[in-house]
PDB file with SEQRES, HELIX, SHEET and CRYST1 records, atoms N, CA, C and O in Angstrom:
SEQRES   1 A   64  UNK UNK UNK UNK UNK UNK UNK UNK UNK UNK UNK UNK UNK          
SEQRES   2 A   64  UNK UNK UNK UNK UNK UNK UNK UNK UNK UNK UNK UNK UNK          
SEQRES   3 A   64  UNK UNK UNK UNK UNK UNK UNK UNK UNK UNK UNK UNK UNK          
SEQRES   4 A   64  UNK UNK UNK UNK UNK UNK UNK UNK UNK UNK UNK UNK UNK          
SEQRES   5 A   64  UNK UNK UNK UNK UNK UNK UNK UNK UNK UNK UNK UNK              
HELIX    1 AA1 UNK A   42  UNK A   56  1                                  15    
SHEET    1 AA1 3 UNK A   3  UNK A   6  0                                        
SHEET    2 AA1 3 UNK A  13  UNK A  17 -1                                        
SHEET    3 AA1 3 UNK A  23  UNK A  26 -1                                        
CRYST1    1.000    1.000    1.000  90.00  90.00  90.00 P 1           1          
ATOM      1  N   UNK A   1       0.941  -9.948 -41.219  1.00  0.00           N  
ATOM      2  CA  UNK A   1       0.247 -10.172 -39.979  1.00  0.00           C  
ATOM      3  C   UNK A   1       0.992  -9.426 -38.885  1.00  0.00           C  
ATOM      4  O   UNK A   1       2.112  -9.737 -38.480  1.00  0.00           O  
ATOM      5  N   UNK A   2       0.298  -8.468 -38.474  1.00  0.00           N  
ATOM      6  CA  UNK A   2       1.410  -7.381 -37.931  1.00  0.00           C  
ATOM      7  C   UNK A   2       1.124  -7.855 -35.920  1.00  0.00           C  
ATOM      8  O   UNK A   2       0.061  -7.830 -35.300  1.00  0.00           O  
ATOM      9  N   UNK A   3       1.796  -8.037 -35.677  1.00  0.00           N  
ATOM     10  CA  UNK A   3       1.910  -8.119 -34.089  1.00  0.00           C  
ATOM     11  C   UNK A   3       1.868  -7.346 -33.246  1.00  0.00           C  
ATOM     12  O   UNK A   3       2.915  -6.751 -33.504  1.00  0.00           O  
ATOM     13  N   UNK A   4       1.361  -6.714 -32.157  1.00  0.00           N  
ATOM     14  CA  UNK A   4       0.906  -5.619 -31.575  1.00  0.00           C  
ATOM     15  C   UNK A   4       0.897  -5.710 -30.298  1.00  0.00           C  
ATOM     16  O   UNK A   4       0.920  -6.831 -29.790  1.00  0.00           O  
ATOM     17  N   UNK A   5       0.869  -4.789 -29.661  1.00  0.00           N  
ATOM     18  CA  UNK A   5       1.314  -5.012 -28.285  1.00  0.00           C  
ATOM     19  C   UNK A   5       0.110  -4.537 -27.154  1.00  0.00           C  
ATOM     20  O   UNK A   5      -0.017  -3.317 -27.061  1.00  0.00           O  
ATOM     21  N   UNK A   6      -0.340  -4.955 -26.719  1.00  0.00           N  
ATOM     22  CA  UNK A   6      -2.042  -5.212 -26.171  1.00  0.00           C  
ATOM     23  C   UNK A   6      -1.940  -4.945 -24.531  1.00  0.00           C  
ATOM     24  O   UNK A   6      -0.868  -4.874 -23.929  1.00  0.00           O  
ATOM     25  N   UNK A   7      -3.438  -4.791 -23.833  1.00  0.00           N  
ATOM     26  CA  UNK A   7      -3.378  -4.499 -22.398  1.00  0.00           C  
ATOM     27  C   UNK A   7      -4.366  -5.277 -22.040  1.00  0.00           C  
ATOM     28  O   UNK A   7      -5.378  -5.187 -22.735  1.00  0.00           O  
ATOM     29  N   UNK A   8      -4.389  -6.488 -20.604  1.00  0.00           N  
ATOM     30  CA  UNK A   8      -5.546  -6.912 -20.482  1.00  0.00           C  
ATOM     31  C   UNK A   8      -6.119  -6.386 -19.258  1.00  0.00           C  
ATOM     32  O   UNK A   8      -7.196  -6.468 -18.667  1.00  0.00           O  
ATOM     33  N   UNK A   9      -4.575  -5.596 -19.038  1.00  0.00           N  
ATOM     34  CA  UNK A   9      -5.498  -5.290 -17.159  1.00  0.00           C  
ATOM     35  C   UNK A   9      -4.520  -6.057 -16.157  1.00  0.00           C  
ATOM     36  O   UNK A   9      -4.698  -5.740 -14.981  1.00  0.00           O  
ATOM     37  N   UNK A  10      -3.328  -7.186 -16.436  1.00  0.00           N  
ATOM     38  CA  UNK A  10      -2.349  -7.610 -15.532  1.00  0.00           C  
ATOM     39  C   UNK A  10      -1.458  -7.197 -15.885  1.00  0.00           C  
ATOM     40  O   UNK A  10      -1.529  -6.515 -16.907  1.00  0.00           O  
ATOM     41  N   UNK A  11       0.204  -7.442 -15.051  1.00  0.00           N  
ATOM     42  CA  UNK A  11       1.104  -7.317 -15.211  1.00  0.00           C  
ATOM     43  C   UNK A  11       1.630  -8.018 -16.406  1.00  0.00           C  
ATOM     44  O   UNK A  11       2.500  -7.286 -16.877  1.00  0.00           O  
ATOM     45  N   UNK A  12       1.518  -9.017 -17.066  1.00  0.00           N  
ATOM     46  CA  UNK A  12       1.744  -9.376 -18.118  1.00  0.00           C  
ATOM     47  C   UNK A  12       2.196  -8.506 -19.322  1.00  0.00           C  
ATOM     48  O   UNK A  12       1.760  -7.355 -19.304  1.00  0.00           O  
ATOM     49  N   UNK A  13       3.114  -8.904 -20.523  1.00  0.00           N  
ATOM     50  CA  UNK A  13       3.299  -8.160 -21.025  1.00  0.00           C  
ATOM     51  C   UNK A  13       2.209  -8.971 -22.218  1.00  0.00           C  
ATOM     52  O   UNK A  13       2.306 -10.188 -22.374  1.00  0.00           O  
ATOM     53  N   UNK A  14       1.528  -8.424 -22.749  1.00  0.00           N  
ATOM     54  CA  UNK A  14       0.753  -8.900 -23.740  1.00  0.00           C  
ATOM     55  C   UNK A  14       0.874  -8.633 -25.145  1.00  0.00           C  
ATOM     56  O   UNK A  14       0.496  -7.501 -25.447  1.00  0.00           O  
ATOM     57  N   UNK A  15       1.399  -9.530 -26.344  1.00  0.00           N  
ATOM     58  CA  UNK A  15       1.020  -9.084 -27.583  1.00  0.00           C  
ATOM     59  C   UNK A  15      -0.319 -10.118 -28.046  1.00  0.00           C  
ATOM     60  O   UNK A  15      -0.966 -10.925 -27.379  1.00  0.00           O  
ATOM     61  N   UNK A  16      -0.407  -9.732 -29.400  1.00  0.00           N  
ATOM     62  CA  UNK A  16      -1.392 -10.230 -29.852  1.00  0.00           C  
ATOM     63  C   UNK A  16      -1.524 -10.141 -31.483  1.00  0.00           C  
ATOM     64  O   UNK A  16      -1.028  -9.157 -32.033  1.00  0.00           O  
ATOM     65  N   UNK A  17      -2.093 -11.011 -32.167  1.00  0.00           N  
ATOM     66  CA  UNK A  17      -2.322 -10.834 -33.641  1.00  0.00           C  
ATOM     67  C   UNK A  17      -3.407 -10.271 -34.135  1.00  0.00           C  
ATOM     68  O   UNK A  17      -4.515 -10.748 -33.891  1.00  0.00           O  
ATOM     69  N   UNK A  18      -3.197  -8.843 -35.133  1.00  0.00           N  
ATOM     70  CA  UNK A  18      -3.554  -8.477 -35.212  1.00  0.00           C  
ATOM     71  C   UNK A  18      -5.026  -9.344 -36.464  1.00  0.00           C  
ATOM     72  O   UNK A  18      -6.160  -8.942 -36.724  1.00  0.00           O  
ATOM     73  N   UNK A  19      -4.513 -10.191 -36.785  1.00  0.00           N  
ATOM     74  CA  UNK A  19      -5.560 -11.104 -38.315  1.00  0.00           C  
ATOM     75  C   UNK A  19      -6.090 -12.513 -37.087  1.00  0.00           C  
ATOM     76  O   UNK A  19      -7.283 -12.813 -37.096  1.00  0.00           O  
ATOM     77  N   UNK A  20      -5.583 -12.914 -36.574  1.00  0.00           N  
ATOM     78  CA  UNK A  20      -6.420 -13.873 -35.787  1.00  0.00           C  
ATOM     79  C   UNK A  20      -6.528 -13.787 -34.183  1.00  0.00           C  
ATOM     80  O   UNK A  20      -6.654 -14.873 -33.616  1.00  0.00           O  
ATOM     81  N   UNK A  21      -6.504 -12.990 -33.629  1.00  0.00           N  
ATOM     82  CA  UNK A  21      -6.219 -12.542 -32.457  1.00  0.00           C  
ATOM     83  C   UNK A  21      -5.778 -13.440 -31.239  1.00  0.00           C  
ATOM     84  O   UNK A  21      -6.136 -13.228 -30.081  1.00  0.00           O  
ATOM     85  N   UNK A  22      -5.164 -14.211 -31.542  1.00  0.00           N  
ATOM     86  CA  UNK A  22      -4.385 -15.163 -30.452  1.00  0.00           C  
ATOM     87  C   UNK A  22      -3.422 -14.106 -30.100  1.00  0.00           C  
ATOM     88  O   UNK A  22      -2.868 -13.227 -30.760  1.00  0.00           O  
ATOM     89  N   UNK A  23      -3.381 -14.540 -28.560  1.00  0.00           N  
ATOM     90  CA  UNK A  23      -2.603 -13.641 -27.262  1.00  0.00           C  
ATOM     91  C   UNK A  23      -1.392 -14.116 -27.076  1.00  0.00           C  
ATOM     92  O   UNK A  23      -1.291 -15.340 -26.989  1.00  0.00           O  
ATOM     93  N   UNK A  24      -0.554 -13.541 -27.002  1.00  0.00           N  
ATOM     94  CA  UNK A  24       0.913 -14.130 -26.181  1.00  0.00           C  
ATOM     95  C   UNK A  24       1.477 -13.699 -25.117  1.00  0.00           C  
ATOM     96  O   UNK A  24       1.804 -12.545 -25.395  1.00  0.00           O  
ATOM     97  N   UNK A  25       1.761 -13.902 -24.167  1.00  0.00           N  
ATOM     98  CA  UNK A  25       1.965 -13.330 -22.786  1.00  0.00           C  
ATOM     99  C   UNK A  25       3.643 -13.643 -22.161  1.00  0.00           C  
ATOM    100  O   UNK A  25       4.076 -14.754 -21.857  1.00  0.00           O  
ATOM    101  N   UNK A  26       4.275 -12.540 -22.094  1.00  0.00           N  
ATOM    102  CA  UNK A  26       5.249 -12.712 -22.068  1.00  0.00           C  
ATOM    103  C   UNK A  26       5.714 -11.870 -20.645  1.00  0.00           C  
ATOM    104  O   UNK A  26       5.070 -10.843 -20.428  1.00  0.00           O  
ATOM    105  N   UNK A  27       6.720 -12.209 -19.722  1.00  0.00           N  
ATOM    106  CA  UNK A  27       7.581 -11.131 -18.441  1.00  0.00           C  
ATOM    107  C   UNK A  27       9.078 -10.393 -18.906  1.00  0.00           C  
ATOM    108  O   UNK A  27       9.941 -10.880 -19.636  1.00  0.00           O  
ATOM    109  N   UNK A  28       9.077  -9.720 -18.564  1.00  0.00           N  
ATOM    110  CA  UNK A  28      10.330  -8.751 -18.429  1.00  0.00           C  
ATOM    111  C   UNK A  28      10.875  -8.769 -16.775  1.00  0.00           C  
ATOM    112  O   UNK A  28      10.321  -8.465 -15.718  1.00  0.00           O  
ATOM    113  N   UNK A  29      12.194  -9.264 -17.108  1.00  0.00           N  
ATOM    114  CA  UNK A  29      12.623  -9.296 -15.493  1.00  0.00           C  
ATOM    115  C   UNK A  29      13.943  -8.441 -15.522  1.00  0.00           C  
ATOM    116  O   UNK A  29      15.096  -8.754 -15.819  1.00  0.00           O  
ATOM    117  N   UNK A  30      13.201  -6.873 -14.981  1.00  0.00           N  
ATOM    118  CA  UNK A  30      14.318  -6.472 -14.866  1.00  0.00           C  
ATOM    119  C   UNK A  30      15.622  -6.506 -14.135  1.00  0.00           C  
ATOM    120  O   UNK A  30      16.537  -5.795 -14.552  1.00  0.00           O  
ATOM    121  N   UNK A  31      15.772  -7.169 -13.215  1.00  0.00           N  
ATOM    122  CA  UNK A  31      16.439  -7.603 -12.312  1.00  0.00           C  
ATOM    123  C   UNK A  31      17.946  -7.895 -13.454  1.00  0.00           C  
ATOM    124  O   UNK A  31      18.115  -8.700 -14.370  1.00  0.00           O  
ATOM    125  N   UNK A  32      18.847  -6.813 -12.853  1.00  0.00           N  
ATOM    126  CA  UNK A  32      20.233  -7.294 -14.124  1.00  0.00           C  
ATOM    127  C   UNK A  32      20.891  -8.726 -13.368  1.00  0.00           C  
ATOM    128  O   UNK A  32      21.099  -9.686 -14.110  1.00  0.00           O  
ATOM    129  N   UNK A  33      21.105  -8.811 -12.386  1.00  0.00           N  
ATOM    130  CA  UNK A  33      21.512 -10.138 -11.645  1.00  0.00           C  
ATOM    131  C   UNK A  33      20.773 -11.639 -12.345  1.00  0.00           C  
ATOM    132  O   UNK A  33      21.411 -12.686 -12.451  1.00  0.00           O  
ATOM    133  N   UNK A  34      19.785 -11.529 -12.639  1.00  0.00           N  
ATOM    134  CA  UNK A  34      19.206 -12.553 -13.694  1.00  0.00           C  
ATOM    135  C   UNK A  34      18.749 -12.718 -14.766  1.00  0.00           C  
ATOM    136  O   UNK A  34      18.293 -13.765 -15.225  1.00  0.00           O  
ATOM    137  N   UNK A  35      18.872 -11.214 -15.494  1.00  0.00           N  
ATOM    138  CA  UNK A  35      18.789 -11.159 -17.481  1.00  0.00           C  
ATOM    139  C   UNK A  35      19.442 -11.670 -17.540  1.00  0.00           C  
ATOM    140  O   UNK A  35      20.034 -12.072 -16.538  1.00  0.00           O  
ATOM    141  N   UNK A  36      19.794 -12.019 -18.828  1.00  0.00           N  
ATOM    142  CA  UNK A  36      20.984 -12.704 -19.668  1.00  0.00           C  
ATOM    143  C   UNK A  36      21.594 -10.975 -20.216  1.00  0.00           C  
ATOM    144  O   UNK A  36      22.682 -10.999 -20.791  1.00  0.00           O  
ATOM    145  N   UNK A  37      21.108  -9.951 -20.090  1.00  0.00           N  
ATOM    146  CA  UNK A  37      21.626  -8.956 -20.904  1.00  0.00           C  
ATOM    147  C   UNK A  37      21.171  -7.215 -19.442  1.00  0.00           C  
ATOM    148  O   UNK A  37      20.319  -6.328 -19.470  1.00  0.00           O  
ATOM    149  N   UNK A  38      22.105  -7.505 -18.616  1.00  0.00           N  
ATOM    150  CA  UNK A  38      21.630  -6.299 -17.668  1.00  0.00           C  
ATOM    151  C   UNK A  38      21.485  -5.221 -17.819  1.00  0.00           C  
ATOM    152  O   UNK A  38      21.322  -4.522 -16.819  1.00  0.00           O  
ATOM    153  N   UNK A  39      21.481  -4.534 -19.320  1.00  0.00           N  
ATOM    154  CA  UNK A  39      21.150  -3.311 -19.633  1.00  0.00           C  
ATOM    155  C   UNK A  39      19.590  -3.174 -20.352  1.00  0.00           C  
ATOM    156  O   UNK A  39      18.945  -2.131 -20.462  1.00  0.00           O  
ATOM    157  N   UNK A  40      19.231  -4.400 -20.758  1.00  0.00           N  
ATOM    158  CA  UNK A  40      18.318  -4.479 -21.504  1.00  0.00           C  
ATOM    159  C   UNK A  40      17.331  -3.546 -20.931  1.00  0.00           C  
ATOM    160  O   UNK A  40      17.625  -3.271 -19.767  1.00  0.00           O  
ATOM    161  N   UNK A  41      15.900  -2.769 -21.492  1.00  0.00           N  
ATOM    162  CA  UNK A  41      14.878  -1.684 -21.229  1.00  0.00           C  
ATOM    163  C   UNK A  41      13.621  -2.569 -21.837  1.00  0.00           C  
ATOM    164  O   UNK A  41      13.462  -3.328 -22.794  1.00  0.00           O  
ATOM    165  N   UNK A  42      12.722  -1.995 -20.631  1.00  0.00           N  
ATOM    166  CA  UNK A  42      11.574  -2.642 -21.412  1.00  0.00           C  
ATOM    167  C   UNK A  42      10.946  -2.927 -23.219  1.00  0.00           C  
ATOM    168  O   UNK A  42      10.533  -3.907 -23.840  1.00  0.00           O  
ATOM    169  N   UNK A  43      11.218  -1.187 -23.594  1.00  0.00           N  
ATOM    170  CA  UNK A  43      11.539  -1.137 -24.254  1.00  0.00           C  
ATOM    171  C   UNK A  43      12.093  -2.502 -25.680  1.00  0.00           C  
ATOM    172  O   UNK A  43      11.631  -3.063 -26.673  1.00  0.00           O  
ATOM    173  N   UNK A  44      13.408  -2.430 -24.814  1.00  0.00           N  
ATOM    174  CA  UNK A  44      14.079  -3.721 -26.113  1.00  0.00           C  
ATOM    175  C   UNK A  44      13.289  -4.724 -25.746  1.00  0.00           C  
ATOM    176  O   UNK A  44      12.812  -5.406 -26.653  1.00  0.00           O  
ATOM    177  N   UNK A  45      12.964  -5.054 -24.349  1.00  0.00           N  
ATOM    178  CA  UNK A  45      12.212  -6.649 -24.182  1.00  0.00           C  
ATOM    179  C   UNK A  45      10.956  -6.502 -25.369  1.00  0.00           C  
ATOM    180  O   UNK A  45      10.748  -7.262 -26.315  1.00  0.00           O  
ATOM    181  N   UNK A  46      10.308  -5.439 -25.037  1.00  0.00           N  
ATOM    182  CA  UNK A  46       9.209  -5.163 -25.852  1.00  0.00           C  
ATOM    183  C   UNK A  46       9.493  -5.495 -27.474  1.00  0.00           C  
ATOM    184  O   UNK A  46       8.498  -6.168 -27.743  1.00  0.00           O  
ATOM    185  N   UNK A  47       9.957  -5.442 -28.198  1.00  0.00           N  
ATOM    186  CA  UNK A  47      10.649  -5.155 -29.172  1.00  0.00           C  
ATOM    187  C   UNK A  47      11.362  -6.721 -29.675  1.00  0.00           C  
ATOM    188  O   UNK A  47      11.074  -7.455 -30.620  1.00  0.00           O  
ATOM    189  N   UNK A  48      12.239  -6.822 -28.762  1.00  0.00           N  
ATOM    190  CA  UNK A  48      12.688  -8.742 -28.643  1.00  0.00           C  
ATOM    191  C   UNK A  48      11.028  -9.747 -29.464  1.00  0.00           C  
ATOM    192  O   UNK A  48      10.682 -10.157 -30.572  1.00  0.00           O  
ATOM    193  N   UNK A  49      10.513  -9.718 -28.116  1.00  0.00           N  
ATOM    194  CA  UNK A  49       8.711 -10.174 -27.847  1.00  0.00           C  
ATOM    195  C   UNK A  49       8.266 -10.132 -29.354  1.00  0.00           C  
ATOM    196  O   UNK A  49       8.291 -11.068 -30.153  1.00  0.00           O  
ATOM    197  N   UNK A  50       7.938  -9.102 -29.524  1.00  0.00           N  
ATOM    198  CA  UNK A  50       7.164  -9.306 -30.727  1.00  0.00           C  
ATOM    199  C   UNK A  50       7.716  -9.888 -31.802  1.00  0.00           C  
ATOM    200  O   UNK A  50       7.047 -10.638 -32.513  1.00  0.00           O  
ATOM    201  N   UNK A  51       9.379  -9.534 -32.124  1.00  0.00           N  
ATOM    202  CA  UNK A  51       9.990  -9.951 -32.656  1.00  0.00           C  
ATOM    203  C   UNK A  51       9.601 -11.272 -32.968  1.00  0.00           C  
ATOM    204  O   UNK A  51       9.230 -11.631 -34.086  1.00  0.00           O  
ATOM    205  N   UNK A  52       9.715 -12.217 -31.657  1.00  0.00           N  
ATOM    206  CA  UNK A  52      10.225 -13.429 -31.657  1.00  0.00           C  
ATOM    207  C   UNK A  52       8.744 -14.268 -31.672  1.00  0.00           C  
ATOM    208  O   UNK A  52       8.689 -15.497 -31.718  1.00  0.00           O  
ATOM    209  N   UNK A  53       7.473 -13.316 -31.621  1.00  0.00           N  
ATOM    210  CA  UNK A  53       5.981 -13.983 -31.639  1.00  0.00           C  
ATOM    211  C   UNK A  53       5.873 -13.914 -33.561  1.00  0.00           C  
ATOM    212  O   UNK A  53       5.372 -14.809 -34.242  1.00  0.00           O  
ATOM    213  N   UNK A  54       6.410 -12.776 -34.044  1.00  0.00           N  
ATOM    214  CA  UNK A  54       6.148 -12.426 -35.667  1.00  0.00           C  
ATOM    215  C   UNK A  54       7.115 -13.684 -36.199  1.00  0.00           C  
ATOM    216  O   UNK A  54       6.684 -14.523 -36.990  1.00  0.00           O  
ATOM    217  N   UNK A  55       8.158 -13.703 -35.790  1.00  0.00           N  
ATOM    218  CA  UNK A  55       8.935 -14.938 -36.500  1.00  0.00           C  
ATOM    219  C   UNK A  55       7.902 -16.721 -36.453  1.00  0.00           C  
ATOM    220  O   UNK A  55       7.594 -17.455 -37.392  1.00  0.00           O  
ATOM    221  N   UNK A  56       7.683 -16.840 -35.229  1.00  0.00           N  
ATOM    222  CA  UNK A  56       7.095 -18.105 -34.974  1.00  0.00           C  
ATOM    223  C   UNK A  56       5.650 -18.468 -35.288  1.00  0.00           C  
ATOM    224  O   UNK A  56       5.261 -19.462 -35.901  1.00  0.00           O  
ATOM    225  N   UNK A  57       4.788 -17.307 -34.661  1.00  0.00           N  
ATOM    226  CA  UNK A  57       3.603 -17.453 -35.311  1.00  0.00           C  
ATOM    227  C   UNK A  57       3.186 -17.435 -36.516  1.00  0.00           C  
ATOM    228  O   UNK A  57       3.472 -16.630 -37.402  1.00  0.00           O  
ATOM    229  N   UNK A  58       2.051 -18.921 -36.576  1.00  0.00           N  
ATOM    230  CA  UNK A  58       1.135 -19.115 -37.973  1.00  0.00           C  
ATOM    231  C   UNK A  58      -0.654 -18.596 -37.920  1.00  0.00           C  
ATOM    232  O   UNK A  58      -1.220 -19.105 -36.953  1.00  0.00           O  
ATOM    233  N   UNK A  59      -1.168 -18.093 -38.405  1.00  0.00           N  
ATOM    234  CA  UNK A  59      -2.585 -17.916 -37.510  1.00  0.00           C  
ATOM    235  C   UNK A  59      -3.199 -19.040 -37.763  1.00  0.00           C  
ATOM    236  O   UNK A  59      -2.807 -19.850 -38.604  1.00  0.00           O  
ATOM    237  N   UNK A  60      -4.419 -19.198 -36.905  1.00  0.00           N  
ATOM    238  CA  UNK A  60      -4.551 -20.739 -37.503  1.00  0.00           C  
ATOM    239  C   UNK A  60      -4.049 -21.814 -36.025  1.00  0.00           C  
ATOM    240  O   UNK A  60      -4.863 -22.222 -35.196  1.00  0.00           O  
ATOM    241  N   UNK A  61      -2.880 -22.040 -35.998  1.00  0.00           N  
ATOM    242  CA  UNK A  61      -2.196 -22.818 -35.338  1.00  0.00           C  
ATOM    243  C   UNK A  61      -2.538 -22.645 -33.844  1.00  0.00           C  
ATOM    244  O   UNK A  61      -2.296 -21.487 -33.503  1.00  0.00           O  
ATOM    245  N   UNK A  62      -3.000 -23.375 -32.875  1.00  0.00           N  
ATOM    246  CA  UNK A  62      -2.698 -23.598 -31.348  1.00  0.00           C  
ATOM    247  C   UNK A  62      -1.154 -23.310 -31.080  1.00  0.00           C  
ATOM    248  O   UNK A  62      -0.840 -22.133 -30.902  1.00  0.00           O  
ATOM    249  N   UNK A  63      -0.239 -24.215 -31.039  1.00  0.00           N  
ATOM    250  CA  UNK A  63       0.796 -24.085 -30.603  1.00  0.00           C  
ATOM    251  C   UNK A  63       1.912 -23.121 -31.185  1.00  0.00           C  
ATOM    252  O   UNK A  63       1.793 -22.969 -32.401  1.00  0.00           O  
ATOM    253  N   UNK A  64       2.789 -22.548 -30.706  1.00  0.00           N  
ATOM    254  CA  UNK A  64       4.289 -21.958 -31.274  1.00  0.00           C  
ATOM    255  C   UNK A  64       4.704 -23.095 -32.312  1.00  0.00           C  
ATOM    256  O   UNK A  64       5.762 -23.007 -32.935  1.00  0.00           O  
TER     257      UNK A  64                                                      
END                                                                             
């Protein structure tokens, strides 16, 4: 179930499943004064995100 990274038209960062199409909406704050990691690039956030939607998500399921 491959996770993908989607556009709806906001600032949001959007992924989404590609087999049941539930949305996940996630921010990137680049601001290094309040990451936990001040080098981080959208990029890695991008990358983190899906990561961490492919680990948790079931399709099927409402909640994380």
């Amino acid at each position: 179930m491959p996770i993908l990274l989607g556009d709806d038209g906001t600032m949001d960062t959007v992924v989404f499943c590609s087999e049941c199409g539930r949305e996940y909406r996630g921010n990137w704050d680049p601001n290094p004064d309040t990451a936990e990691c001040g080098d981080e690039t959208y990029d890695d956030f991008i990358d983190w995100f899906i990561g961490e939607i492919e680990v948790e998500h079931v399709c099927g399921e409402d909640d994380l």
